[in-house]
N, C-alpha and C positions, 0 to 999 in steps of 0.2 A: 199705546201703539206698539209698542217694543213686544210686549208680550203676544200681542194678535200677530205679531211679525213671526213671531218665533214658533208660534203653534202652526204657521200656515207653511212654514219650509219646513217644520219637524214631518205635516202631513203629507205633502209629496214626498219627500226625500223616504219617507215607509213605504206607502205606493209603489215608488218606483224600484225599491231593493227587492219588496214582493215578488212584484214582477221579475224580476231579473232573475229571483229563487227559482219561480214556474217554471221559467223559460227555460233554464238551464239544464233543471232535471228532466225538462222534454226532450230535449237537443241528447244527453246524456244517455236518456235510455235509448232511444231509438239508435247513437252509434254505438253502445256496449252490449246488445244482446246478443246472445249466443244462440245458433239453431241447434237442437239436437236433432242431429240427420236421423230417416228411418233409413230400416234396414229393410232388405228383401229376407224373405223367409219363404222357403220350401219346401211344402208340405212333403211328407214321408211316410207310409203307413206303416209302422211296423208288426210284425208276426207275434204275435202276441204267445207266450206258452201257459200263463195260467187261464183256470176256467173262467175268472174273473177279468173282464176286459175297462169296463166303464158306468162306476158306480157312484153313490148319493147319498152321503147320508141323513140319517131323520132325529137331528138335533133337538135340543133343549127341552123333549117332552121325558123321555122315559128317566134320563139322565139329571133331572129336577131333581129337588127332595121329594116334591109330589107333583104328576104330570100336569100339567096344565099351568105351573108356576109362572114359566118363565116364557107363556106365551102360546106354547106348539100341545097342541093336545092331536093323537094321531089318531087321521077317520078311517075308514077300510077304505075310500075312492085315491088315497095320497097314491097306496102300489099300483093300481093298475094306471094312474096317471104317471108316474115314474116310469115302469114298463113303456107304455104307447111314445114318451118322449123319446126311448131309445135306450137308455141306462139295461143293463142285465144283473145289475148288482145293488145291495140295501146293507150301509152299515146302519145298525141301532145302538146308542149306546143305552148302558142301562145301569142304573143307582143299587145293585142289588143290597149294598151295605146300610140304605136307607129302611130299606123291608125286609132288616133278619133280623133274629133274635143276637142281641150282646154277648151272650154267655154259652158254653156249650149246651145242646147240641148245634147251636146255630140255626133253627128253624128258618126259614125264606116263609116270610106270609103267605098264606095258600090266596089270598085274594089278589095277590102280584103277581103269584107265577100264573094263574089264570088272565089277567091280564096281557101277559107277555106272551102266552101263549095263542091269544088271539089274535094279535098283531104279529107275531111268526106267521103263525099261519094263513092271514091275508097276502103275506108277502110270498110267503109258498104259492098258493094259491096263482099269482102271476107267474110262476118259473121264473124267481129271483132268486140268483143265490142269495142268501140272507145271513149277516153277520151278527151275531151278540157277543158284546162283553162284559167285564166288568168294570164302568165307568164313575171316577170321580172316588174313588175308596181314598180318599185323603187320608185317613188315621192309620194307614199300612204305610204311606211316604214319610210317616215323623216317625211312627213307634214298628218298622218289619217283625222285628221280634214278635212284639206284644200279639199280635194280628196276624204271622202265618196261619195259624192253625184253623183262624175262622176263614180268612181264605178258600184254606184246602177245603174246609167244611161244605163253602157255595160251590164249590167248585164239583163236590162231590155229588151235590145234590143236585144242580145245574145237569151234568152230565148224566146221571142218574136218568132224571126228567125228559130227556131228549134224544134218548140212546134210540129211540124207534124211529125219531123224526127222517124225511127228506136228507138224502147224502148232501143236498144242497142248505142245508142248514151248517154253517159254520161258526166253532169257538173261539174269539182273539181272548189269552188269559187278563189282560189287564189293558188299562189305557197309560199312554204318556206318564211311566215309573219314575221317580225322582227323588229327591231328597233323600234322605237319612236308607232308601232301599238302592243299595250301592251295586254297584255291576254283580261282584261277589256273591252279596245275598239276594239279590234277584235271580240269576244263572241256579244259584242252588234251590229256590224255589219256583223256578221254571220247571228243572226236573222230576221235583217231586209232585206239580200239580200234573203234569203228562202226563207220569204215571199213573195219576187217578183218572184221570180223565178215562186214559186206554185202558181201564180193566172195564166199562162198558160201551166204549166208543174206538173199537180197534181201529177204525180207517177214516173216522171224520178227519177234515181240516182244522187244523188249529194252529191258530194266526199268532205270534210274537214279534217282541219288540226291543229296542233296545231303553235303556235309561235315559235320563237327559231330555225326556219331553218326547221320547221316542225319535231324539234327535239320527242326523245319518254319521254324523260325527261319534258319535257313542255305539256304531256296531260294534267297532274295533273291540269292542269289551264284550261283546253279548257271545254265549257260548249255549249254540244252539243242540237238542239231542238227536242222537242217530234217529233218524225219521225222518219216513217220504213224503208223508202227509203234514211236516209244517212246510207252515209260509213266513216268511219275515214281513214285517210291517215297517215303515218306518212316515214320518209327518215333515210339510214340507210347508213351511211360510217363510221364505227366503224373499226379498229382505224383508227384516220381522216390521223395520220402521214404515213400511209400504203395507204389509199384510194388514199390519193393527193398526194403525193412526186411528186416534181417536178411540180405542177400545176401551170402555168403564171398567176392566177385569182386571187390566195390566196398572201396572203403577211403577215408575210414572207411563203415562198413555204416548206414545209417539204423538207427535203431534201431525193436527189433519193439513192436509195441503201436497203431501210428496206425492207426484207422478211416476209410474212408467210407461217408459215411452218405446222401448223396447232395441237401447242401442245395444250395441257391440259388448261393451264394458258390464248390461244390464245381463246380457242373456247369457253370459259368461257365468257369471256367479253363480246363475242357476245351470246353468250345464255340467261346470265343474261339481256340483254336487250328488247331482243327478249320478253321474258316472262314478264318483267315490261310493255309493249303494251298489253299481253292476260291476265294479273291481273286486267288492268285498264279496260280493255273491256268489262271481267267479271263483273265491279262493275257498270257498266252502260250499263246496259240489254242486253252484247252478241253482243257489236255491230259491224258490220262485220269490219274486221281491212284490209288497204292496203297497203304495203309497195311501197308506186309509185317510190322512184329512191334507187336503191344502185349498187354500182360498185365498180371499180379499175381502174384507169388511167393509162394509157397506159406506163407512164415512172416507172411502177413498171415489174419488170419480167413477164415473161408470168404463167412459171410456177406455181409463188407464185397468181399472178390473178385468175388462174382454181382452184388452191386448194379455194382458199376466196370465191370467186362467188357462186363455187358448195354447199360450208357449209352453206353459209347464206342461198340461196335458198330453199335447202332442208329441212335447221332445218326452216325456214319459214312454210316451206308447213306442215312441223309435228305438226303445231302449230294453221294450219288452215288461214294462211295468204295468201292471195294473194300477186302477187309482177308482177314488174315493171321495167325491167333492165335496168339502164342508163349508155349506149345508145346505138340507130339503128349503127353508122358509121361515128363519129367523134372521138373522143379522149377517148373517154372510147368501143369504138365500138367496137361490136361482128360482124360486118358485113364490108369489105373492098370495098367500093364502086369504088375504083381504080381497083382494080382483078375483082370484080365483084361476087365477091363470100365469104363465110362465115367465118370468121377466127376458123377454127373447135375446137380447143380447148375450145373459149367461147362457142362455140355454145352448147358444150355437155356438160358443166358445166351449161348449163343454162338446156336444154333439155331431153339430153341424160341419160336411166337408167344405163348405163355402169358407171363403177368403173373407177378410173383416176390413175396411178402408175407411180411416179417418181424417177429416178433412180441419187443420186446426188453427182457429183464426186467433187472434188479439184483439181483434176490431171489427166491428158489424157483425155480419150473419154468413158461416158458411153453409155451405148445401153439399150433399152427395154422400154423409156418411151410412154405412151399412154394410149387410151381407152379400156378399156377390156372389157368380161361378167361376172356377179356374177356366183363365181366356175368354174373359167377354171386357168387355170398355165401358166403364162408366163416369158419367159426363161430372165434374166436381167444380167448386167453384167458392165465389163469392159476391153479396149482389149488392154489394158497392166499392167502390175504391177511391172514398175518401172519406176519410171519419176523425172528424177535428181537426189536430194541427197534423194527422197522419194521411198520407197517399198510399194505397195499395201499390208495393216496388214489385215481388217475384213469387212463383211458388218455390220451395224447396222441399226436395225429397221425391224429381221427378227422375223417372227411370228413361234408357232409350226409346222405347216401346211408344214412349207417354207424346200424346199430338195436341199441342194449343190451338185452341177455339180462337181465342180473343183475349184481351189481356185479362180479363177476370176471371174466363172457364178453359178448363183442361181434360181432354181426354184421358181418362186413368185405363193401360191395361192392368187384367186381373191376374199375378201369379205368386202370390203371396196376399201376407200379411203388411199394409202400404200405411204408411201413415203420412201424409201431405200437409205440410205448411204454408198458412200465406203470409209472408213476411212484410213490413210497414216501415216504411222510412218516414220520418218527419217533412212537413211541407213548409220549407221557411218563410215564404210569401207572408201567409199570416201570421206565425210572431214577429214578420219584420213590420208588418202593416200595422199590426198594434202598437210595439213597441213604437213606431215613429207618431203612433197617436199619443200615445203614455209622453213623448218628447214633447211633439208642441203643446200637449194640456200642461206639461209644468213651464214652457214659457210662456203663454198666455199668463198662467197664474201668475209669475213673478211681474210680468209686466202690467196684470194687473194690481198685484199686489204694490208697486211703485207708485203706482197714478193714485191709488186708495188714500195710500202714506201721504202724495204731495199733497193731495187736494182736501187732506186732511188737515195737515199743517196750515193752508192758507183758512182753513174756518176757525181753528186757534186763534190764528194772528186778529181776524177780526174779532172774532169774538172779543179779546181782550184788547183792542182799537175800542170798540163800541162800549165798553165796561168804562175805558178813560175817560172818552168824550162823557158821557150822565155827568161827571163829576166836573167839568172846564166849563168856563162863560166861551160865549160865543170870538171875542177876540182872539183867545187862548185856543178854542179850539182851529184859528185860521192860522197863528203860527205854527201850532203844532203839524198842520196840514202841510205850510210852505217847508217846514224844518224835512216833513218826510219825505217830502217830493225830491227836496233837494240831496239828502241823504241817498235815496233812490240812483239820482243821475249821477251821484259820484261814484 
């Protein structure tokens, strides 16, 4: 009996601490969450000075060891779907160090540059300006030395190859330069590939970059040549833990999960940087600046992707930058080459002058999110407000402008970028209604658990009354009767 005593309080008294666990961490979150407020954002268009306004590029295929590796194989319908979406601009990148000869002369496969040459020219074909570089030359980041010279080689024959093309055919020398190719010796083989380039392309465009991943923090070191015709380049995945989460390339991978949500503190980071490229521009005669890759990969939410994309973008273009979204339709892709068609939220983050309004709940199902127009009302909400031990309390994140429906929908105006929360308080009613369930179940128990014990006891006693009597004669068994009785009433 001792032991069934002990298992049966050890089992409530767990139950009930359980409980008390639950409850607490509900109570807990609902008083310590923090809202990140949205911000109003004001669209600005600004005047853009290069020919290149708003462009795409067409990743993972040329830029493979061999097209089609790593997913993206390019059809001639991609440009003129690019074109018709709005974009006026195609980077390509392209593996030429995959398809040349190792050794001097450095031959470039004649079956590559026919390739490349077909897909230039689709993209011409559209009145795209169209970008090639040299993408992904890993063994010039460890060994520069070893590797100028085949460089200059591509580079000789490249320019060579294309000296007749469209003025709107343009050359970037290299992609995101790094390691062991140090400001120093990059700046001096920047010069010397120029040079090649302009003994048959006097007036083409040709795009540079600085070191560091074509970081904007690494101009400072990039030492561009007397020339009208370059452009500076530079790549922009601010913050990289947001850009990449989850990325299989990086190591270690940020991890998946971080939003943006596009506060004050968020859009800082990227503006400050933004303007560290149009300072250093200004100090080196205006020179046209292009942001060729920025994105969000695809294991970050979507929502928080259209809010990022649309701010860089825009505050780009306010700034007179051109840009470069990466990418057409693999892992960071605005384009679903499986469906066949656009994933619209990037598309109007990159494109679209409409307003984006997100509507963002913890609990049940919000409604209203999408693209709007500047100055129209759209109706947002939530279609319940009450979900478990939570009550729908407010929204936050409303502006003057903004007219309540009813306690779950709200009129959102349209003049910006809006982001609306619906905030959830705990409903104590029901943990208080449980918890006094969880109470009287464990007095019930105990007071059942007393009766069990007495009423146990008293079939002991007999039991072991009835085991005596088998063994007494009947005399014995009458005084034994009067002795209990009488023991009883004393």
């Amino acid at each position: 009996m001792a032991l069934f005593e002990k298992k049966l309080e050890t089992y409530i008294l767990l139950s009930s601490l359980l409980f008390s666990a639950i409850f607490y961490s509900i109570s807990m979150r609902g008083d310590n969450e923090q809202m990140q407020l949205a911000y109003d954002y004001r669209f600005e268009e600004a005047v853009l000075e290069s020919k290149m306004h708003r462009g795409i590029n067409i990743g993972n295929a040329l830029e493979a060891p061999k097209e089609g590796d790593w997913g993206v194989y390019i059809r001639d319908e991609y440009f003129r779907i690019i074109r018709e979406a709005g974009f006026d601009t195609v980077r390509i990148p392209i593996r030429w160090s995959a398809h040349a000869e190792k050794n001097p002369p450095y031959r470039i496969d004649e079956d590559f540059f026919n390739r490349v040459d077909w897909v230039v020219s689709k993209s011409l074909e559209q009145n795209l300006i169209t970008i090639i570089n040299i993408h992904h030359y890993e063994e010039i980041m460890q060994d520069p030395s070893g590797h100028s010279d085949r460089f200059k080689a591509l580079w000789s024959q490249i320019s060579e190859h294309y000296k007749d093309y469209s003025e709107k055919l343009y050359f970037e020398l290299l992609n995101e330069p790094y390691g062991e190719l140090t400001d120093e010796k990059w700046n001096m083989l920047i010069r010397e590939t120029v040079e090649i380039i302009r003994r048959t392309n006097p007036i083409r465009k040709i795009i540079i970059g600085p070191t560091g991943w074509n970081s904007v923090y690494n101009l400072k070191g990039l030492v561009i040549p007397e020339d009208e015709n370059i452009i500076v380049t530079f790549h922009f995945y601010t913050p990289f833990e947001f850009t990449h989460q989850g990325a299989e390339w990086v190591s270690p991978s940020p991890a998946v999960g971080r939003k943006w949500l596009g506060t004050e503190a968020e859009k800082k980071q990227i503006t400050e940087e933004l303007d560290m490229a149009v300072q250093w521009a200004a100090q080196h005669g205006d020179v046209p600046l292009f942001m060729g890759e920025f994105g969000a990969y695809s294991k970050a939410d979507m929502h928080s992707r259209v809010r990022w994309t649309r701010f860089v973008a825009r505050e780009a273009e306010k700034r007179g930058i051109a840009w470069c979204y990466w990418e057409f339709c693999a892992g960071f892709g605005a384009y679903d080459q499986d469906k066949g068609e656009w994933r619209t939220e990037l598309l109007n983050a990159l494109i679209s002058e409409k307003h984006y309004v997100t509507v963002e709940t913890e609990y049940g199902n919000a409604f209203g999110t999408g693209w709007y127009d500047e100055g129209s009302y759209v109706l947002i909400g939530i279609n319940t407000t009450s979900w478990g031990f939570y009550v729908f309390d407010h929204f936050e994140g409303l502006g003057p402008r903004d007219r309540m429906i009813d306690e779950r929908t709200v009129e959102i105006y349209v003049d910006g970028l809006r982001m609306i929360k619906a905030v959830w308080r705990i409903d104590y009613v029901k943990p208080l209604a449980i918890a006094l369930v969880f109470f009287v179940a464990f007095v019930v128990a105990i007071l059942y658990k007393r009766r069990v014990l007495k009423l146990g006891e008293h079939l002991i006693l007999g039991m072991k009354f009835f085991t005596h009597l088998q063994n007494q004669p009947a005399c014995d068994f009458i005084q034994i009767r009067i002795t209990d009785i009488q023991c009883r009433m004393s």
